[in-house]
DRENDO-1510 file (C-alpha; in Angstrom, 1 decimal, always signed):
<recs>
REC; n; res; u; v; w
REC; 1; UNK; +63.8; +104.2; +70.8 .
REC; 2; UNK; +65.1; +101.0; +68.3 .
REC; 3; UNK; +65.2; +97.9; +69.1 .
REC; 4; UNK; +68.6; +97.6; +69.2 .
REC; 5; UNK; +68.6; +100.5; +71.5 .
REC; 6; UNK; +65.9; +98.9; +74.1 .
REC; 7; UNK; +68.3; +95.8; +73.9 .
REC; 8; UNK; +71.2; +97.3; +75.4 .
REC; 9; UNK; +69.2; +99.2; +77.8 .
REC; 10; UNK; +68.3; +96.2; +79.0 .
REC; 11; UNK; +71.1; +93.9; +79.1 .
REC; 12; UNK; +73.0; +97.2; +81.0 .
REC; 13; UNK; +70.1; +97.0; +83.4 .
REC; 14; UNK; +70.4; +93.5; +84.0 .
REC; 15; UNK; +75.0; +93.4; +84.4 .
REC; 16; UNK; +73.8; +96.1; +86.8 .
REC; 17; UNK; +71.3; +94.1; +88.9 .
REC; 18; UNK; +74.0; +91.1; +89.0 .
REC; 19; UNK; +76.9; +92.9; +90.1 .
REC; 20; UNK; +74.7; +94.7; +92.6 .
REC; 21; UNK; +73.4; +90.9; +93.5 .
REC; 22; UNK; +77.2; +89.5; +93.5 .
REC; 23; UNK; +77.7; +92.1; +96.6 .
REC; 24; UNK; +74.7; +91.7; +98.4 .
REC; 25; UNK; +77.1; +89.2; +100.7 .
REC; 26; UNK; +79.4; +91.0; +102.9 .
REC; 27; UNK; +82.9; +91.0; +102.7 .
REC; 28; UNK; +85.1; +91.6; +106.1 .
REC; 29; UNK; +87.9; +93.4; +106.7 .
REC; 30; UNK; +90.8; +91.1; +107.1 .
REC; 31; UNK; +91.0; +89.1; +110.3 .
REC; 32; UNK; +94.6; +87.7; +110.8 .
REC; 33; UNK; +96.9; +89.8; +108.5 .
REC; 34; UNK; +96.3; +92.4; +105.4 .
REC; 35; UNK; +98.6; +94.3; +103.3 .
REC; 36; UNK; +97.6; +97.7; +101.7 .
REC; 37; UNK; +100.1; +99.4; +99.1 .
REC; 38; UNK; +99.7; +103.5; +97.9 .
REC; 39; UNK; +101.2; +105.0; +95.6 .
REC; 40; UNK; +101.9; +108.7; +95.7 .
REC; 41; UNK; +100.4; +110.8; +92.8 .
REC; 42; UNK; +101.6; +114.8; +92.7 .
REC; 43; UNK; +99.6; +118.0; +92.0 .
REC; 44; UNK; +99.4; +117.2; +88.0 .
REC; 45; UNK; +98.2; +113.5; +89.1 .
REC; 46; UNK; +101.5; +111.7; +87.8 .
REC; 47; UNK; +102.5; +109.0; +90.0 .
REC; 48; UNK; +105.9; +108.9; +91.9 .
REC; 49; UNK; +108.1; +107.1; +93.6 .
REC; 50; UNK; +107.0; +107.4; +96.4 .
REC; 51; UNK; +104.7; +104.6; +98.3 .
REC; 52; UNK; +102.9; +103.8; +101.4 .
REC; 53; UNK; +102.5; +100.6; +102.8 .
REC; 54; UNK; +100.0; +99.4; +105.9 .
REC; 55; UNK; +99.7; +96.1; +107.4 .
REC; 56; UNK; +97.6; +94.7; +109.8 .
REC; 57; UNK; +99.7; +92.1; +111.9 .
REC; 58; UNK; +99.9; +90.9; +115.3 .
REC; 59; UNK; +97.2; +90.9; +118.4 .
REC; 60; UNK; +96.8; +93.7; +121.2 .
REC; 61; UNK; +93.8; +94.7; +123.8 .
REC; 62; UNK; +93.1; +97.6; +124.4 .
REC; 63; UNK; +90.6; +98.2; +127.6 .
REC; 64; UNK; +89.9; +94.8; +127.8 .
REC; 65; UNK; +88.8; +94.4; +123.9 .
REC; 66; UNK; +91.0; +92.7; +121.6 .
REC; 67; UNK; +92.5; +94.1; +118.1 .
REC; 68; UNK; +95.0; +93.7; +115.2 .
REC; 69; UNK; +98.2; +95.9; +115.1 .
REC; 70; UNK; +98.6; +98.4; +112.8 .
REC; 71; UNK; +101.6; +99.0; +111.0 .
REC; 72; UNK; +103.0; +101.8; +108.3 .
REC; 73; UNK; +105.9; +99.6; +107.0 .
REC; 74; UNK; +107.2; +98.6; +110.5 .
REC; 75; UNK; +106.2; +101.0; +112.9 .
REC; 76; UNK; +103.7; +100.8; +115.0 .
REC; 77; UNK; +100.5; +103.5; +114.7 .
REC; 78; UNK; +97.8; +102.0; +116.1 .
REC; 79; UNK; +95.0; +99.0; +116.4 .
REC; 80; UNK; +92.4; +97.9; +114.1 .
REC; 81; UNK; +88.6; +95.8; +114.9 .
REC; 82; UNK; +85.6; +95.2; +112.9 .
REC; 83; UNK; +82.3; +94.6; +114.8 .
REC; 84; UNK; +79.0; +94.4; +113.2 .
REC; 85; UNK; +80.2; +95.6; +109.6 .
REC; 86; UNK; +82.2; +98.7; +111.1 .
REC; 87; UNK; +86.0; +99.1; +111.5 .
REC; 88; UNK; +87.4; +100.5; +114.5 .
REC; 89; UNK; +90.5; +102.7; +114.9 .
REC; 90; UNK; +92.6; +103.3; +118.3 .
REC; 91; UNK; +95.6; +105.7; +116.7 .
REC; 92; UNK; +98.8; +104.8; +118.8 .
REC; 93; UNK; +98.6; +109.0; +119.7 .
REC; 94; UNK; +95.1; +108.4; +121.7 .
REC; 95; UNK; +93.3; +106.0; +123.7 .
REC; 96; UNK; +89.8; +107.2; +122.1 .
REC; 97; UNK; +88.4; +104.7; +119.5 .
REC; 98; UNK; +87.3; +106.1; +116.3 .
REC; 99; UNK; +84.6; +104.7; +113.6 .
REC; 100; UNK; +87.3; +104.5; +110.1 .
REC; 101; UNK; +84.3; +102.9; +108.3 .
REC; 102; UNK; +80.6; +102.2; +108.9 .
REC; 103; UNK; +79.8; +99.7; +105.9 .
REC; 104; UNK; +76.2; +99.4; +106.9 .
REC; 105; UNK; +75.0; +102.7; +105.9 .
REC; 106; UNK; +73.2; +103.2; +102.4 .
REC; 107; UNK; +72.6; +105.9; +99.8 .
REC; 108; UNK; +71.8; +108.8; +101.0 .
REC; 109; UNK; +73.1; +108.4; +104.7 .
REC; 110; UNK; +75.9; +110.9; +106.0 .
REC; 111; UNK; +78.9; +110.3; +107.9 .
REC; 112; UNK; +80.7; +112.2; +110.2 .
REC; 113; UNK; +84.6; +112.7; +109.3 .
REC; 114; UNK; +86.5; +109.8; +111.8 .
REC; 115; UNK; +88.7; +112.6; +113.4 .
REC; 116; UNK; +91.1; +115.7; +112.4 .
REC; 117; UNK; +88.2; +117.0; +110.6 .
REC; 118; UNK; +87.6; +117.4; +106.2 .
REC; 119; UNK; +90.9; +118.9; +104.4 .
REC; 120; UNK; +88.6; +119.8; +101.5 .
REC; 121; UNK; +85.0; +119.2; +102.3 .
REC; 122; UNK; +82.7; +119.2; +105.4 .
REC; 123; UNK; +82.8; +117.1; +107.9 .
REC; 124; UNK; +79.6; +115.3; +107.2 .
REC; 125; UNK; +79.6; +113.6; +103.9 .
REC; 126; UNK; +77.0; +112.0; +102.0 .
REC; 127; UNK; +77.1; +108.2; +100.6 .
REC; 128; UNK; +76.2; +109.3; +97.0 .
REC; 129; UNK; +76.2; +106.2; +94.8 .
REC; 130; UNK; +76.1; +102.9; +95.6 .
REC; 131; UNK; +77.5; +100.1; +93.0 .
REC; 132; UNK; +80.1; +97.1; +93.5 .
REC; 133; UNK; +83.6; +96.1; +92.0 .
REC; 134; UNK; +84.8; +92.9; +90.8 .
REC; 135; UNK; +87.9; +91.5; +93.1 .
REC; 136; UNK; +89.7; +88.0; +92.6 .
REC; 137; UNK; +86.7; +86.5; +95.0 .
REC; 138; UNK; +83.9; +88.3; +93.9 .
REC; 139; UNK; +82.0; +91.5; +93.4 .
REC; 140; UNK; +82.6; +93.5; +96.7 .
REC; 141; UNK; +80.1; +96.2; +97.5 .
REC; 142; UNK; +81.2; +100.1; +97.0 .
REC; 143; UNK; +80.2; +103.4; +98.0 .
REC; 144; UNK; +81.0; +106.9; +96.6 .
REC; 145; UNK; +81.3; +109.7; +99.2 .
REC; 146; UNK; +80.0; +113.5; +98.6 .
REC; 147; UNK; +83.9; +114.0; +99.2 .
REC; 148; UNK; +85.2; +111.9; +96.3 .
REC; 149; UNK; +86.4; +109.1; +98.4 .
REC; 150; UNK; +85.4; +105.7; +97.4 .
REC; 151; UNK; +85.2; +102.7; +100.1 .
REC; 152; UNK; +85.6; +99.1; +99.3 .
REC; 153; UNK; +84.0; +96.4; +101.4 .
REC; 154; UNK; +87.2; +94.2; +102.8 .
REC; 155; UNK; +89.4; +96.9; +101.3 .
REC; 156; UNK; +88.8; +100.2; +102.6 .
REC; 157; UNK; +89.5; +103.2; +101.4 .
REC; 158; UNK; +91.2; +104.3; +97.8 .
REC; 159; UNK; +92.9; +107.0; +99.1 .
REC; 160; UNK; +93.4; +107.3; +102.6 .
REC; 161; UNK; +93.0; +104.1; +104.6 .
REC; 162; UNK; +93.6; +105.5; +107.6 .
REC; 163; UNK; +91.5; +108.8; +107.2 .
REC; 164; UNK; +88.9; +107.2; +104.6 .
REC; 165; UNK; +86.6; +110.3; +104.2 .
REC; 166; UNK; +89.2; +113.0; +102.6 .
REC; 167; UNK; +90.8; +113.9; +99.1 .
REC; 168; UNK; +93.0; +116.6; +99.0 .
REC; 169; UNK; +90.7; +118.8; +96.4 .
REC; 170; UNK; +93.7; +121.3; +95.1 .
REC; 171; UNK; +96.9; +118.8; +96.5 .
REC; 172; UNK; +98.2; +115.1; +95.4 .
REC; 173; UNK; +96.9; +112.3; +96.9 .
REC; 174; UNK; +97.7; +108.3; +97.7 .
REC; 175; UNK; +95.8; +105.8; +95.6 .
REC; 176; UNK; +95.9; +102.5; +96.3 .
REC; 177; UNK; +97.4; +100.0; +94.7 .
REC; 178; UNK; +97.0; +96.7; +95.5 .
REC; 179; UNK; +96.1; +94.4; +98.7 .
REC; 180; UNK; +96.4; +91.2; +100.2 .
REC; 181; UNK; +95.0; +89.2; +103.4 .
REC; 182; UNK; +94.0; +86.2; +105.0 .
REC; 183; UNK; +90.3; +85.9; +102.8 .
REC; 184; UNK; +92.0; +84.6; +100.3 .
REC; 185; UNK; +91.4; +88.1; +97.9 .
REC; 186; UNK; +93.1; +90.8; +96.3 .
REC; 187; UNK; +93.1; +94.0; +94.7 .
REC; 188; UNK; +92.8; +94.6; +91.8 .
REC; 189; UNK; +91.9; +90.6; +91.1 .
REC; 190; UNK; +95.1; +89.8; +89.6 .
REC; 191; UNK; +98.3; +91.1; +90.5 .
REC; 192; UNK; +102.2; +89.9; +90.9 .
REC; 193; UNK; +103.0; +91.4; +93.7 .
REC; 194; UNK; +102.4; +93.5; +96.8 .
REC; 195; UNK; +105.5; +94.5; +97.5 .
REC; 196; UNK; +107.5; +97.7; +98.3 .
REC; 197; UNK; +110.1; +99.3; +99.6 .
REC; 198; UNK; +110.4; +102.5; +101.5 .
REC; 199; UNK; +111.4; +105.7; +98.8 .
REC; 200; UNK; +110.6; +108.7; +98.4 .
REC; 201; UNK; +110.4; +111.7; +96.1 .
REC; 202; UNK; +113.4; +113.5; +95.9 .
REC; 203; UNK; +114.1; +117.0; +93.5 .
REC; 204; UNK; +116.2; +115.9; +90.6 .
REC; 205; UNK; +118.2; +118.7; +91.5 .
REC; 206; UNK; +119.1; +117.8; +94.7 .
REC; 207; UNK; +120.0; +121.0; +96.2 .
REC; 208; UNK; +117.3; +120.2; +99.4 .
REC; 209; UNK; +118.3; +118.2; +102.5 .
REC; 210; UNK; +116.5; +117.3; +105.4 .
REC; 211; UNK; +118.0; +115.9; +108.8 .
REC; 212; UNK; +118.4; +114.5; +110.9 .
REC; 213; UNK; +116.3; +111.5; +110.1 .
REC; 214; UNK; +115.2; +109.9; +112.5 .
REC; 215; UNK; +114.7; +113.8; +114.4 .
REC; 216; UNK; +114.4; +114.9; +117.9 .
REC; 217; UNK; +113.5; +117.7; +119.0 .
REC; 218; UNK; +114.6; +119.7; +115.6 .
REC; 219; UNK; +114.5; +119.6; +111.7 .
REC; 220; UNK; +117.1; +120.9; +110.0 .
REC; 221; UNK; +116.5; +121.8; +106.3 .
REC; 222; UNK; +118.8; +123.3; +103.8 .
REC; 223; UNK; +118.3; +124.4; +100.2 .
REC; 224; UNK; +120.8; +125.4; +97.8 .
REC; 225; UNK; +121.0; +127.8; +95.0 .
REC; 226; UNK; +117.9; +130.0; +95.4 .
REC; 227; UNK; +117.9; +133.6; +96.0 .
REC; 228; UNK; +113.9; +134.3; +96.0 .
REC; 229; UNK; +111.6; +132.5; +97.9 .
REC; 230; UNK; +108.5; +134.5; +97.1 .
REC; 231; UNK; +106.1; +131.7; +97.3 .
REC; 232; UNK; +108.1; +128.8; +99.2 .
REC; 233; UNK; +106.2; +126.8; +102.0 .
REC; 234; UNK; +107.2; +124.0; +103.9 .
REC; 235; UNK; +104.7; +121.8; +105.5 .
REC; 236; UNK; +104.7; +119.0; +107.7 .
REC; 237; UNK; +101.8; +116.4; +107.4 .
REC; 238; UNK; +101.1; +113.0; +109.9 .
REC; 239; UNK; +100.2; +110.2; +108.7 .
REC; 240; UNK; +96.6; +110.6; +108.6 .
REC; 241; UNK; +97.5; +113.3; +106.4 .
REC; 242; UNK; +96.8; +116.2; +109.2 .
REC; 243; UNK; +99.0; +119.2; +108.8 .
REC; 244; UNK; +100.6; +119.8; +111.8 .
REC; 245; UNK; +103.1; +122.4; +110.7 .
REC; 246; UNK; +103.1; +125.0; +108.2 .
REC; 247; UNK; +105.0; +128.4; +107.1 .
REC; 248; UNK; +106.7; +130.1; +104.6 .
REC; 249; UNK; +110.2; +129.8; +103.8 .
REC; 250; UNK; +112.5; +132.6; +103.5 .
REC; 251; UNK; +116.0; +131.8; +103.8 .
REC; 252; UNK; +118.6; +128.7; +102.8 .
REC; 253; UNK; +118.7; +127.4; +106.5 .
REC; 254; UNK; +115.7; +126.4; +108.4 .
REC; 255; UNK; +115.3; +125.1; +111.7 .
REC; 256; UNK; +111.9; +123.4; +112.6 .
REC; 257; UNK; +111.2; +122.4; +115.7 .
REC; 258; UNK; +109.8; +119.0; +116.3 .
REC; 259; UNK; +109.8; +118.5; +119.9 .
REC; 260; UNK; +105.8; +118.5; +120.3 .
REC; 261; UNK; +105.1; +115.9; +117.6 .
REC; 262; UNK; +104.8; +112.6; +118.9 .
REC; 263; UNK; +106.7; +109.7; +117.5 .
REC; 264; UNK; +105.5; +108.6; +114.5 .
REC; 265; UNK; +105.9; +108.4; +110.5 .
REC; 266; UNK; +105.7; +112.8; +109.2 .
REC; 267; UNK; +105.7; +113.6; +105.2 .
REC; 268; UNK; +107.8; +117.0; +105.0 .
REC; 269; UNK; +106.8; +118.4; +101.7 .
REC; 270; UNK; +108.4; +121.9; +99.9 .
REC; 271; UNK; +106.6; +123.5; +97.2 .
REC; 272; UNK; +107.9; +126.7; +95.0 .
REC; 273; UNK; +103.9; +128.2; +94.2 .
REC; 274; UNK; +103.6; +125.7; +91.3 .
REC; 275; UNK; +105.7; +122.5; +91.9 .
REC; 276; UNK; +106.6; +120.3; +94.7 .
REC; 277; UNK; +110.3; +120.0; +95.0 .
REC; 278; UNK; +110.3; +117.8; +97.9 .
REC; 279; UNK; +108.1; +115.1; +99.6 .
REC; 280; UNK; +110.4; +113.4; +102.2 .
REC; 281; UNK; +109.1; +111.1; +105.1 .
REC; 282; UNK; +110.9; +111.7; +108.0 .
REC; 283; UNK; +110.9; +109.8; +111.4 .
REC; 284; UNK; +110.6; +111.7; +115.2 .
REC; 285; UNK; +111.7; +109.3; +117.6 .
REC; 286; UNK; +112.2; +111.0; +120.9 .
</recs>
């Protein structure tokens, strides 16, 4: 090995040790208020127009122990704590409290999917590397999951925040953006703004409807022009990214019932075999 070689072994070594130094001190979730933007990416990992947006706001107790609101832009889907470096999740659908995040395991330990089970994995994962990322206050400790996902101390997830352990292996997925709080932080360290506004990802052809919106107790879905729908499937997904409904498609005129889904924020998405031609969120509100 050269000199020069040994030299940048070293000073690689030693950024290593420093960043992993920088996150030795714990960062919290946020305490008052947070913001978390994703963007929607599709199947050939091109991003959309399409965005989610989740904000902790506002006080609740639940069983006598207090928490932060939950929001997806301005409906309500749950309550949020941290306690002893672990976040806690009561979804507005259940009165059970979930673990979201556990930040003090370390490499090597295995966690046990929050609830609704792995889409592409098992439900245990493993923490598989340990390292840190620089945010606008600092290095923030991270962890890489056996399942792809990657959580970020004070952050989250950068996927999924509400279902931290899954990425769709063979599907699009979210990927955060940016985020802002009370700590005086964001992410990524420097950024204009955290702002968007509800859209979504419609074909360019726009021969597909969807109503009502917000549905009742049915979903009405239309789609123009096609004769064969050979490999046409219409799912319905919550927004923990759970699919609750799925089946082929086989004529113009579909009726989906959504009388058993409880109110809440659903992604309807169409795909032809090879393409999505629709990804529209649609609101039940019985």
């Amino acid at each position: 090995m050269t000199i020069m070689r040994k030299i940048l072994l070293l000073y690689s070594t030693l950024l290593t040790l420093y960043a992993h130094g920088q996150a030795s001190v714990y960062r919290p979730f946020p305490t008052n208020y947070g913001k978390w933007v994703y963007q929607y990416y599709d199947e050939f990992h091109n991003p959309t127009s399409q965005y989610t947006q989740y904000t902790l706001n506002g006080d609740t107790t639940l069983a006598g122990i207090n928490y932060k609101k939950t929001f997806v832009y301005s409906n309500y889907v749950g309550a949020l704590r941290e306690n002893n470096k672990k976040i806690y999740f009561v979804p507005d659908t259940s009165s059970n409290e979930y673990v979201l995040y556990n930040f003090n395991l370390n490499l090597g330990d295995t966690i046990i999917h929050p609830y609704g089970g792995a889409v592409c994995s098992n439900d245990t994962v493993i923490i598989q590397q340990v390292d840190s990322v620089l945010l606008s206050d600092g290095y923030h400790r991270q962890c890489h999951l056996s399942s792809n996902a990657i959580w970020i101390e004070g952050v989250g997830s950068l996927f999924y925040l509400l279902n931290p352990c899954n990425v769709f292996c063979v599907s699009a997925n979210d990927l955060l953006q940016c985020v802002i709080s009370d700590l005086s932080f964001t992410y990524p360290s420097i950024i204009g703004s955290c702002t968007v506004s509800v859209s979504e990802l419609i074909s360019s052809s726009n021969n597909i409807s969807a109503y009502p919106n917000p549905a009742n107790d049915f979903i009405n879905v239309r789609i123009e022009g096609i004769k064969d729908f050979k490999n046409y499937t219409i799912t319905i997904a919550d927004i923990f990214c759970r699919i609750v409904s799925k089946e082929k498609i086989t004529q113009n005129q579909i009726e989906l019932s959504s009388s058993t889904l409880p109110n809440g924020i659903y992604l309807l998405k169409i795909n032809d075999g090879s393409s999505t031609l629709l990804n529209k969120k649609i609101i039940v509100q019985h």
